[in-house]
N, C-alpha and C positions, 0 to 999 in steps of 0.2 A: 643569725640565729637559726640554727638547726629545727625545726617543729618535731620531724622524723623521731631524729634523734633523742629530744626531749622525752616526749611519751615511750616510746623505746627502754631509755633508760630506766624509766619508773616502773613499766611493766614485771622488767628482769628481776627488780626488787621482791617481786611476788614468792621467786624460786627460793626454798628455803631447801637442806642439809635433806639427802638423802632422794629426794623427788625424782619420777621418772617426766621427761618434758618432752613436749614435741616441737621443731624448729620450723616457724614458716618461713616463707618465701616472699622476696621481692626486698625494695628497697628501707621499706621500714624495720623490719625482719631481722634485716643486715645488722641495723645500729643493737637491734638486741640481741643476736648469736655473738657479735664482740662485746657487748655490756656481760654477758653471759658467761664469756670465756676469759674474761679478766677476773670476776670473782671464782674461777675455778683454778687460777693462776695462785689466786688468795687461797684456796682452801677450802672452797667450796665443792663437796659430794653431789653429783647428780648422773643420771643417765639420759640420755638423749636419743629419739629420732629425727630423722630430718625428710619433709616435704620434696626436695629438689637436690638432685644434684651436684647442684650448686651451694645449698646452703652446707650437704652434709661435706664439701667439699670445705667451704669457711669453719664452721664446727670442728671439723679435723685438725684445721691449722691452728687453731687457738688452744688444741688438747682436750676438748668436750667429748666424751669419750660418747660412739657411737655404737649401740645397739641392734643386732639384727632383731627382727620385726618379731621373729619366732620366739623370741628370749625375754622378751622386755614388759611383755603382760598390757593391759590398760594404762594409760599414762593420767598423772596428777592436771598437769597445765601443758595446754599450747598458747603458745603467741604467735600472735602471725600478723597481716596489717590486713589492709581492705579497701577497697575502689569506692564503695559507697555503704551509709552506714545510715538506716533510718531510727525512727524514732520507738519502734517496735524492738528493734537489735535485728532486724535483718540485714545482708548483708550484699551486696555485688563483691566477688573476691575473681580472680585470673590474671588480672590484667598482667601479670608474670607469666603466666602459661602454665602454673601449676595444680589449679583447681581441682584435679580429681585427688590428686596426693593430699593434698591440703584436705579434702575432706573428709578421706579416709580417715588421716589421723586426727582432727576435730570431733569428731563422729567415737572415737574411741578414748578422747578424752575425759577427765571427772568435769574439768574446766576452760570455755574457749576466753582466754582473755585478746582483745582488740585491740592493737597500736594504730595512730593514724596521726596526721595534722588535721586541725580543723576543719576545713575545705571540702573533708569525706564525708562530714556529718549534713542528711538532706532531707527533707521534709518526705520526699518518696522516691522511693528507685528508680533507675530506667534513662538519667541523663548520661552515663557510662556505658558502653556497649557490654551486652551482656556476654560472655565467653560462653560458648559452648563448645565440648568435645567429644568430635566426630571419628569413628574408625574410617582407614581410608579406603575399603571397601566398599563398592557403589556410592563413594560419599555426595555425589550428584544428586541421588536420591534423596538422601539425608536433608541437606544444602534445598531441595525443591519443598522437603514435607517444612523445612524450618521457612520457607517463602508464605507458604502457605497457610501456615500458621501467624502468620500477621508478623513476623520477626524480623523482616530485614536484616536478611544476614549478610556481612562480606567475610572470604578466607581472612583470615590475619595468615599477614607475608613475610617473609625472612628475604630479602633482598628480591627477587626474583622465581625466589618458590615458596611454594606452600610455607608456612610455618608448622613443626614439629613440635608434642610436646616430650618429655620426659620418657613418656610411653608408646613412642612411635606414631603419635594421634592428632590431625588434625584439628585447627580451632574455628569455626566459626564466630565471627562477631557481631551479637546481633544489637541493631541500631533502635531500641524497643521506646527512647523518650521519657515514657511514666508507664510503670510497671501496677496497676491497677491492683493485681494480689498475687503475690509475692508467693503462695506457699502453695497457690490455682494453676499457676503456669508451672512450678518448677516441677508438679507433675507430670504435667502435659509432655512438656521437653522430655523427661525421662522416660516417655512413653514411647515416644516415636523411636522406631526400628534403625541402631545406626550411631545411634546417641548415646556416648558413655555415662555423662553427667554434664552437670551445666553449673554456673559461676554463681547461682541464687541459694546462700546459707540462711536457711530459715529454723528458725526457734533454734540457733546452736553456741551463739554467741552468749557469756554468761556476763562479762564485763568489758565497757571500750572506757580506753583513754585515749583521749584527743586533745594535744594540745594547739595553744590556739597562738594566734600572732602573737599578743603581749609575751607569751612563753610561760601563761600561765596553764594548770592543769584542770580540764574538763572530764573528771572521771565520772562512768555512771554505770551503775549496776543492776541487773535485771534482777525483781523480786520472785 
C-alpha cells in the first residue's frame, strides 16, 4: 500500500475546471503531478507552475501545460508534500532541495494544501534536519553564524560535493531536535547575512491530508 500515493491522489481531487495550480516537489508531489495529468488526459482545464525542475519536467510529460511565472497571475491550489507537519500546520519542507521555490509559490498561493503519509504528522518540529539555503559566497561565514546560532548545521552532499539547489544554492542541514517556536527562529535564520530562506513554512499551510497505515484518510483543516 502506497501512503504517498493514497493522500496524493485525494489531494488532486481538490483541482477543479479552469484553476491555476502550483506543482510541488519531492516524492509525494510525484503521485500528484501524475494523478494530475491523467485527469487532464480526461479533460480536465488547468494551468500549472512547477517548484522544481524536475517536477516541471514530469508536468511536461503528462501534457499539464506549463506557465511562465509572468503570465500566470496568483494561483488557486498548491500541493506539495512535507518532512514534518505539527499540530499548528506548521511545516519542515526541503528534504527535496527545493524549499525556496516551494515557497515562493505557496506564498502566492489562495491555498497550500499538504500530502504526506502519516509518519509526518508530530507533536513539534525539529526531529528532521531542518534545510537551510545558503548562497555559496563566503558560505563559511554563513555555515559558522548558523553554528552559532545553536543550529548544528552539516552541507547536505551530492556524492563528494557540496549539494546544489535548483538555484545554484547551497543547503545546509541543520540537526535542531525540537524546534521550540517555529515562527521565532524562522526569522532569526532569515536574518543572518548569507541565508536565502530556510525549510520552516509557518502559518502557510491551509489543509494536510495524511494518510495513515490502514490506508485510511486523516484530513484536517485550519480554521
Amino acid at each position: 500500500m502506497n501512503l504517498k500515493k493514497i493522500a496524493a491522489e485525494r489531494a488532486a481531487e481538490y483541482i477543479k475546471d479552469g484553476m491555476k495550480v502550483g506543482l510541488g516537489t519531492g516524492s509525494t508531489a510525484y503521485f500528484a503531478i501524475c494523478r494530475l495529468g491523467e485527469r487532464v488526459r480526461d479533460g480536465l482545464q488547468i494551468q500549472a507552475v512547477a517548484t522544481s525542475e524536475a517536477s516541471d519536467k514530469l508536468a511536461r510529460e503528462w501534457g499539464i501545460p506549463i506557465i511562465p511565472f509572468d503570465q500566470i497571475g496568483r494561483l488557486d491550489i498548491t500541493i506539495d508534500g512535507a518532512d514534518e507537519v505539527d499540530p499548528d500546520f506548521n511545516l519542515i519542507k526541503g528534504g527535496g532541495g527545493a524549499l525556496l521555490r516551494e515557497k515562493i509559490v505557496a506564498a502566492n498561493s489562495d491555498k497550500l494544501i499538504i500530502v504526506a503519509d502519516g509518519s509526518k504528522a508530530v507533536q513539534q518540529l525539529g526531529q528532521f534536519p531542518l534545510p537551510v539555503e545558503v548562497v555559496p559566497f563566503a558560505s563559511e561565514w554563513t555555515f559558522q553564524a548558523l553554528e552559532n546560532l545553536g543550529c548544528r548545521p552539516k552541507w547536505r552532499m551530492n556524492g563528494d560535493e557540496r549539494y546544489l539547489t535548483d538555484n545554484g544554492n547551497l543547503i545546509a542541514d541543520c540537526q535542531m531536535e525540537a524546534i521550540e517556536n517555529a515562527a521565532e527562529l524562522n526569522v532569526k535564520l532569515n536574518m543572518l547575512p548569507g541565508v536565502v530562506d530556510n525549510g520552516l513554512f509557518v502559518d502557510m499551510a491551509d489543509t494536510v491530508i495524511l494518510a495513515k497505515d490502514d490506508g485510511s484518510i486523516d484530513e484536517r483543516h485550519r480554521s
